[in-house]
BAPA-8997 format. One record per residue: residue number from 1; x, y, z of N, C-alpha, C in turn. Coordinates in steps of 0.1 Angstrom, whole numbers, padded with zeros to 4 digits, always signed. Example, Ala and Ser with C-alpha at 12.3 -4.5 7.8 and 13.67 -1.06 7.14 Angstrom:
2
    k    n_x    n_y    n_z   ca_x   ca_y   ca_z    c_x    c_y    c_z
    1  +0132  -0057  +0078  +0123  -0045  +0078  +0132  -0033  +0078
    2  +0128  -0022  +0071  +0137  -0011  +0071  +0129  +0000  +0079
! end
This chain:
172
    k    n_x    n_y    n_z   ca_x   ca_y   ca_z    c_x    c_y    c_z
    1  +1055  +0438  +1583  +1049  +0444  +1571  +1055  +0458  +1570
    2  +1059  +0463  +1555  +1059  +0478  +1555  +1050  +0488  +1549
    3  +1048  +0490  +1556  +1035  +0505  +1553  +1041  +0517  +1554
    4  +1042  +0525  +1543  +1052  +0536  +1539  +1044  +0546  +1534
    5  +1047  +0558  +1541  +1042  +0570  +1531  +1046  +0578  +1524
    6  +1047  +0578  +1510  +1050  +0583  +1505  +1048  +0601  +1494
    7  +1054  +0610  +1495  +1049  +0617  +1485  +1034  +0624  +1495
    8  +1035  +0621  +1504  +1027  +0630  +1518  +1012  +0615  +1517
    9  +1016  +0605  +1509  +0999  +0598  +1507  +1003  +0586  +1516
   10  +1000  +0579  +1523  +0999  +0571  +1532  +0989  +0559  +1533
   11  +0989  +0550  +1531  +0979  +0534  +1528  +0968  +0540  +1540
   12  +0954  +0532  +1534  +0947  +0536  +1543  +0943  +0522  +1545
   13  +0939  +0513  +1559  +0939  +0500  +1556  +0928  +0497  +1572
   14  +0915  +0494  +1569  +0908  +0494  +1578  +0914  +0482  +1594
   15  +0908  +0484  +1599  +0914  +0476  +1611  +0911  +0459  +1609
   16  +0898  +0454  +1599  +0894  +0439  +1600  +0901  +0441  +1590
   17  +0910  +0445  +1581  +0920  +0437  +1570  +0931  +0429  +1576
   18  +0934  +0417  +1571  +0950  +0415  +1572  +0959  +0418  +1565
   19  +0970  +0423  +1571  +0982  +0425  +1559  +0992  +0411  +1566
   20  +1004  +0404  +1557  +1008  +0396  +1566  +1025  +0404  +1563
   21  +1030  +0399  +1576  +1040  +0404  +1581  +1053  +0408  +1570
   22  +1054  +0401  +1560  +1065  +0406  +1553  +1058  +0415  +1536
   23  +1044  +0415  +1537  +1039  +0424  +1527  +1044  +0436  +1528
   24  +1045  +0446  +1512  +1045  +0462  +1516  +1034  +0464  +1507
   25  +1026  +0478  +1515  +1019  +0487  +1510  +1024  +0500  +1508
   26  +1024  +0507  +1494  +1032  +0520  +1497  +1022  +0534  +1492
   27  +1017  +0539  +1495  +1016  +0553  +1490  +1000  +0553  +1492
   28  +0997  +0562  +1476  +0977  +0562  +1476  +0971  +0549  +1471
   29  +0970  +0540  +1484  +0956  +0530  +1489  +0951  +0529  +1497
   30  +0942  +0524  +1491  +0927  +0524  +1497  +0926  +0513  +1498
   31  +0919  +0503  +1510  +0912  +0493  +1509  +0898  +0490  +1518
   32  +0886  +0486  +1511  +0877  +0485  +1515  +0875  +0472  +1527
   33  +0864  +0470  +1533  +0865  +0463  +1546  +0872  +0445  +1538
   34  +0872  +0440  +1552  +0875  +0423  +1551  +0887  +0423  +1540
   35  +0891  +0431  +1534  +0904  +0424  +1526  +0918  +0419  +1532
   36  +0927  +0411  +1527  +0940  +0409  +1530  +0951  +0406  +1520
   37  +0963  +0412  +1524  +0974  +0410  +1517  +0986  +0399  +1527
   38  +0984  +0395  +1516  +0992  +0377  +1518  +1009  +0378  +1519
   39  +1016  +0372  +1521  +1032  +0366  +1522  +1039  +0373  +1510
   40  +1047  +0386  +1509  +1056  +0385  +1499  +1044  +0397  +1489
   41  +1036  +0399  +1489  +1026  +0407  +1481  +1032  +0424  +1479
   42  +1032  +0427  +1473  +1036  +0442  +1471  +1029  +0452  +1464
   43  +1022  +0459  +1472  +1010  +0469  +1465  +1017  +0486  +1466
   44  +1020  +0490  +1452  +1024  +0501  +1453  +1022  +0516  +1444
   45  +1013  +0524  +1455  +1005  +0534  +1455  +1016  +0541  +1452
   46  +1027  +0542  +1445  +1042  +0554  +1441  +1036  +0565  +1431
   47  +1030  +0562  +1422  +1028  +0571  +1410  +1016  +0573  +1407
   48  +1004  +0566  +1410  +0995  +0567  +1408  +0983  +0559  +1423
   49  +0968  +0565  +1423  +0963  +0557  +1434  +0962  +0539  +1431
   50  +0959  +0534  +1434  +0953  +0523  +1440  +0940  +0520  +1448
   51  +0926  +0513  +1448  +0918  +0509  +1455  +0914  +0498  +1453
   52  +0908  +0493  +1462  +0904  +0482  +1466  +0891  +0482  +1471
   53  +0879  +0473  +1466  +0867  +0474  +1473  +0867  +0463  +1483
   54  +0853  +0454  +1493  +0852  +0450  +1502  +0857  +0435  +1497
   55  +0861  +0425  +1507  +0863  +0413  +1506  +0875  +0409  +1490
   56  +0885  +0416  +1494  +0898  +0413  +1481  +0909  +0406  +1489
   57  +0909  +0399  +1479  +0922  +0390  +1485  +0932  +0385  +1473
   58  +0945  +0391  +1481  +0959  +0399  +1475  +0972  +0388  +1476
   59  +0967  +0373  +1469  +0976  +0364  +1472  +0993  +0364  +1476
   60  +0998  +0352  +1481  +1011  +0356  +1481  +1017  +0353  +1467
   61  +1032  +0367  +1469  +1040  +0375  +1456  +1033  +0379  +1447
   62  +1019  +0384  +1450  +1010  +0391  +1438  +1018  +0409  +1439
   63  +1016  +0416  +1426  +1026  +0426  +1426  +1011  +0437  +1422
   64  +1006  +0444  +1425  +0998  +0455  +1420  +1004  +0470  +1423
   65  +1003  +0473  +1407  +1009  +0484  +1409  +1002  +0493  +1401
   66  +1006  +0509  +1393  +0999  +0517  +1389  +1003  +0524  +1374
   67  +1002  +0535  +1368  +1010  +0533  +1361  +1013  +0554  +1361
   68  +1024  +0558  +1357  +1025  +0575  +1363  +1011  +0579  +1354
   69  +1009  +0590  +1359  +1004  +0598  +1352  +0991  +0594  +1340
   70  +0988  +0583  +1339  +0974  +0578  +1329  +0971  +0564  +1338
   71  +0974  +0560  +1346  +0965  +0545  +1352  +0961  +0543  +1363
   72  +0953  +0547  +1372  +0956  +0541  +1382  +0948  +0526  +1383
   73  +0946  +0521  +1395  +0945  +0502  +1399  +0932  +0503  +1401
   74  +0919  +0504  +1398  +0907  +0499  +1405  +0899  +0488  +1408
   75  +0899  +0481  +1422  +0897  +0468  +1425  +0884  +0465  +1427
   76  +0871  +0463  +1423  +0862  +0461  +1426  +0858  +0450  +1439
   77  +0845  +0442  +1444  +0845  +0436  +1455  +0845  +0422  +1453
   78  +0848  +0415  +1460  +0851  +0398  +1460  +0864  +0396  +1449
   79  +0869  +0401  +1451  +0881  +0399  +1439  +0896  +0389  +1444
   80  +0898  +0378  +1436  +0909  +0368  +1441  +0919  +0377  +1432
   81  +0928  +0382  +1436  +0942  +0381  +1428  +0954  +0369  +1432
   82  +0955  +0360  +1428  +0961  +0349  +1424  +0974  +0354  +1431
   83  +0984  +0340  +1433  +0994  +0337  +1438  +1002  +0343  +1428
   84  +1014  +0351  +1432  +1025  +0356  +1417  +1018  +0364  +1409
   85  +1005  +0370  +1408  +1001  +0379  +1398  +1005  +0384  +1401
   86  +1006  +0393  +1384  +1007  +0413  +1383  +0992  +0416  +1376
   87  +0991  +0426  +1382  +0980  +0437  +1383  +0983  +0450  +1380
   88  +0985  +0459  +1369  +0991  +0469  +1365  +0979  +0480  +1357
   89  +0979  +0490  +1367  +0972  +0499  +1359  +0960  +0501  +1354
   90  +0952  +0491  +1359  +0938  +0484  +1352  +0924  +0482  +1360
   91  +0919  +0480  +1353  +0904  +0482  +1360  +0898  +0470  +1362
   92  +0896  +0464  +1374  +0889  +0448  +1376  +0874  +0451  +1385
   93  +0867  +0448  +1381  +0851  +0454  +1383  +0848  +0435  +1398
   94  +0833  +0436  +1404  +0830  +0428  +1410  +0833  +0415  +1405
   95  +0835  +0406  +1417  +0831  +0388  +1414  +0839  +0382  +1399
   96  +0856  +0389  +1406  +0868  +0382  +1396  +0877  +0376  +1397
   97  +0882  +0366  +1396  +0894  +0357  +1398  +0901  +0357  +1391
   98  +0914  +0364  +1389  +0925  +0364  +1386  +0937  +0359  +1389
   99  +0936  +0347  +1381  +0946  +0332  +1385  +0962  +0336  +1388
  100  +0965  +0326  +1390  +0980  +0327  +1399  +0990  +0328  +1383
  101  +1000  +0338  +1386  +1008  +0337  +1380  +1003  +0344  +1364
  102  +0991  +0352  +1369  +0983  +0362  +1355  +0991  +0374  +1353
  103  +0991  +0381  +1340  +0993  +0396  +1345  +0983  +0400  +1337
  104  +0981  +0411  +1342  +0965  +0420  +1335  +0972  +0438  +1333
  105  +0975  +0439  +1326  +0983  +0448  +1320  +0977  +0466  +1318
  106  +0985  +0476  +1316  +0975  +0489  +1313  +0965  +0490  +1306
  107  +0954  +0498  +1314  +0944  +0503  +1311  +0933  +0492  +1304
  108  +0938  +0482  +1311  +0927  +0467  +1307  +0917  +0471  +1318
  109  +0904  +0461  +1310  +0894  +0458  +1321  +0890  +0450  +1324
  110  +0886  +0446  +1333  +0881  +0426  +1336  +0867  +0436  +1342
  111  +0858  +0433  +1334  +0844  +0432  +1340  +0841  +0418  +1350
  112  +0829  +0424  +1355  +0823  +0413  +1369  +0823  +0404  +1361
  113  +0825  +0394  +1370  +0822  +0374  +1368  +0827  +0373  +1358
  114  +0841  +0374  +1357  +0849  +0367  +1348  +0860  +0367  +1352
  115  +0867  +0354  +1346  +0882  +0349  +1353  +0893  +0349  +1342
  116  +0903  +0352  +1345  +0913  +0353  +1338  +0925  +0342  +1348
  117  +0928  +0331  +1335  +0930  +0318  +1339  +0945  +0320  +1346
  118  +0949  +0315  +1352  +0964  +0308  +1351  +0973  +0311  +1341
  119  +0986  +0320  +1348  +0996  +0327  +1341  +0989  +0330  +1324
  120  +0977  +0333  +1323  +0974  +0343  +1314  +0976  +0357  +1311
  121  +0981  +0361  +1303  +0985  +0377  +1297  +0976  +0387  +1294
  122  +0967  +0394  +1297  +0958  +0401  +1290  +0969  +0418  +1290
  123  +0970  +0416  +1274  +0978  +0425  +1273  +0974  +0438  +1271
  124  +0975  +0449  +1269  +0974  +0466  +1272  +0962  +0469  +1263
  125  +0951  +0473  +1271  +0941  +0482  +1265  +0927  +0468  +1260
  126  +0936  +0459  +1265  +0921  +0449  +1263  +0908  +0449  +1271
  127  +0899  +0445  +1268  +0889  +0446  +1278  +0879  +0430  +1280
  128  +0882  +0422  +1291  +0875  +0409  +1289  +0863  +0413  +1295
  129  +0855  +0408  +1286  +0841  +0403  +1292  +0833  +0399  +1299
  130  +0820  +0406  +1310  +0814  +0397  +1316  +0812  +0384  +1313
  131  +0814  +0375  +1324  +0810  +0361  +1320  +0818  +0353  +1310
  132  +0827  +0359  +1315  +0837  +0348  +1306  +0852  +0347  +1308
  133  +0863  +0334  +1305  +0875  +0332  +1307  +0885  +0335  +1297
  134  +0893  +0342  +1303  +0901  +0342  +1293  +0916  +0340  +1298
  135  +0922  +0329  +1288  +0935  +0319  +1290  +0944  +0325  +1279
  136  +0957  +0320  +1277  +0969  +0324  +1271  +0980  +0334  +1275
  137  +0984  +0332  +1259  +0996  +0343  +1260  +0998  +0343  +1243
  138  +0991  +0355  +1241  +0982  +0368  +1245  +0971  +0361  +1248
  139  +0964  +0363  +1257  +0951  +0357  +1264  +0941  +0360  +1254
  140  +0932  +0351  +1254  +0919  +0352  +1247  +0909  +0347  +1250
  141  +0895  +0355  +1248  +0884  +0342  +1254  +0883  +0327  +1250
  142  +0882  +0319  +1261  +0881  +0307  +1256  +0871  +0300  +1262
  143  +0863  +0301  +1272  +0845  +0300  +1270  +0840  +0311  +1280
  144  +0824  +0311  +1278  +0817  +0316  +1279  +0816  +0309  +1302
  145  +0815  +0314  +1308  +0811  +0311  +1321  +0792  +0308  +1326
  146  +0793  +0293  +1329  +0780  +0294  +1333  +0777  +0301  +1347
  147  +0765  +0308  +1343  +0766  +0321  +1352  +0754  +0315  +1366
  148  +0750  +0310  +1366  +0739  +0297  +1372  +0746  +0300  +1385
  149  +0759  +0301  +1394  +0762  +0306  +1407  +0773  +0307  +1410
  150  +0778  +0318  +1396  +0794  +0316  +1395  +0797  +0325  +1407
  151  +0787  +0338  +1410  +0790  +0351  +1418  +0791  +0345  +1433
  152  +0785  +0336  +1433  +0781  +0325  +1444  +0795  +0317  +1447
  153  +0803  +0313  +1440  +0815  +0310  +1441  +0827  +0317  +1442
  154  +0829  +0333  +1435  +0835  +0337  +1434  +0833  +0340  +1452
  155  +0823  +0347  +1458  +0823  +0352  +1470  +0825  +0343  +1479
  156  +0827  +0329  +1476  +0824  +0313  +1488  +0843  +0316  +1487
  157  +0851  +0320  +1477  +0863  +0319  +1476  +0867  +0332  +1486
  158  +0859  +0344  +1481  +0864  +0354  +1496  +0860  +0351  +1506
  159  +0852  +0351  +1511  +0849  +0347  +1525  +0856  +0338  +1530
  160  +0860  +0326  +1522  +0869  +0317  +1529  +0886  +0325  +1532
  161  +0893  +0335  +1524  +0907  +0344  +1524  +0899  +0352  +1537
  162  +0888  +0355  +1539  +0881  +0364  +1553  +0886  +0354  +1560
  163  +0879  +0339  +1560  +0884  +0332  +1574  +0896  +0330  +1576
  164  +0910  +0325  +1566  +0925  +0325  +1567  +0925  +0333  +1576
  165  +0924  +0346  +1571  +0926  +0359  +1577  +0926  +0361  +1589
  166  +0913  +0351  +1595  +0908  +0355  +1611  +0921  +0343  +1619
  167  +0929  +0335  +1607  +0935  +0327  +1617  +0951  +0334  +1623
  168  +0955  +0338  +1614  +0962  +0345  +1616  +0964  +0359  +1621
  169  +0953  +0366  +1622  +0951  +0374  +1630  +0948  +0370  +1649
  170  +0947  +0359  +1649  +0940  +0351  +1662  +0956  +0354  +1670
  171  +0965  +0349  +1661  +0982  +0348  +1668  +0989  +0354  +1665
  172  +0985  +0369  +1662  +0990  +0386  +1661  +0990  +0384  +1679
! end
């Protein structure tokens, strides 16, 4: 892994996170407990901060980054970032899954318990909704989320990236 400091700011990355071996973290981040960053992921704190709350998981070749001077990244808790996503600049609140191959663009927001589907676009300054999916390109809502134990699933999805985690860590 490369963990770099930059610009005097240096990743801050609790000890039960995983990072895996060819990930980089660069500059101002933060990550809260139980998270990990997966195969190929690249989180980069260069121009602006980055954070992360508890139980986030940073699939592999997901790209999060910031944006100079107006964006920084805020990751709220239980949060999937998808295989191949970008994450730029934007604000993702609790209990969100952000499908593989998404990008979620400046100064967007993904409120709690809502998913933003597979290689969907949500492009600059949008704001998706609790409780709901949104798909395309340009992404749009396309239903409403039955809310009955979705938070309950979003978190069965981190906890399980918690246990990956502990396997790979077993053979550190």
């Amino acid at each position: 892994m490369l963990i770099k400091t930059i610009n005097g700011k240096t990743p801050r990355i609790p000890e039960d996170c995983y990072v895996a071996e060819n990930a980089t973290i660069i500059g101002e981040v933060s990550f809260g407990k139980s998270c990990s960053v997966w195969f190929n992921a690249v989180i980069r704190g260069d121009v602006n901060c980055i954070q992360f709350g508890d139980k986030v998981n940073i699939q592999d070749g997901a790209v999060v980054h910031c944006t100079y001077q107006k964006h920084p990244t805020i990751v709220g808790n239980n949060v999937s970032i998808g295989h191949n996503a970008i994450v730029h600049g934007c604000t993702i609140h609790d209990n969100v899954l952000i499908g593989m191959g998404a990008i979620v663009m400046d100064n967007c927001v993904i409120e709690s318990n809502a998913i933003v589907a597979a290689g969907a676009v949500i492009t600059q300054n949008t704001v998706v909704t609790s409780g709901t999916i949104w798909a395309g390109v340009p992404a749009k809502k396309v239903k409403d989320i039955d809310q009955s134990n979705f938070a309950g699933e979003i978190e069965r999805i981190s906890n399980n990236y918690v246990l990956y985690s502990s396997w790979f860590q077993e053979q550190d």
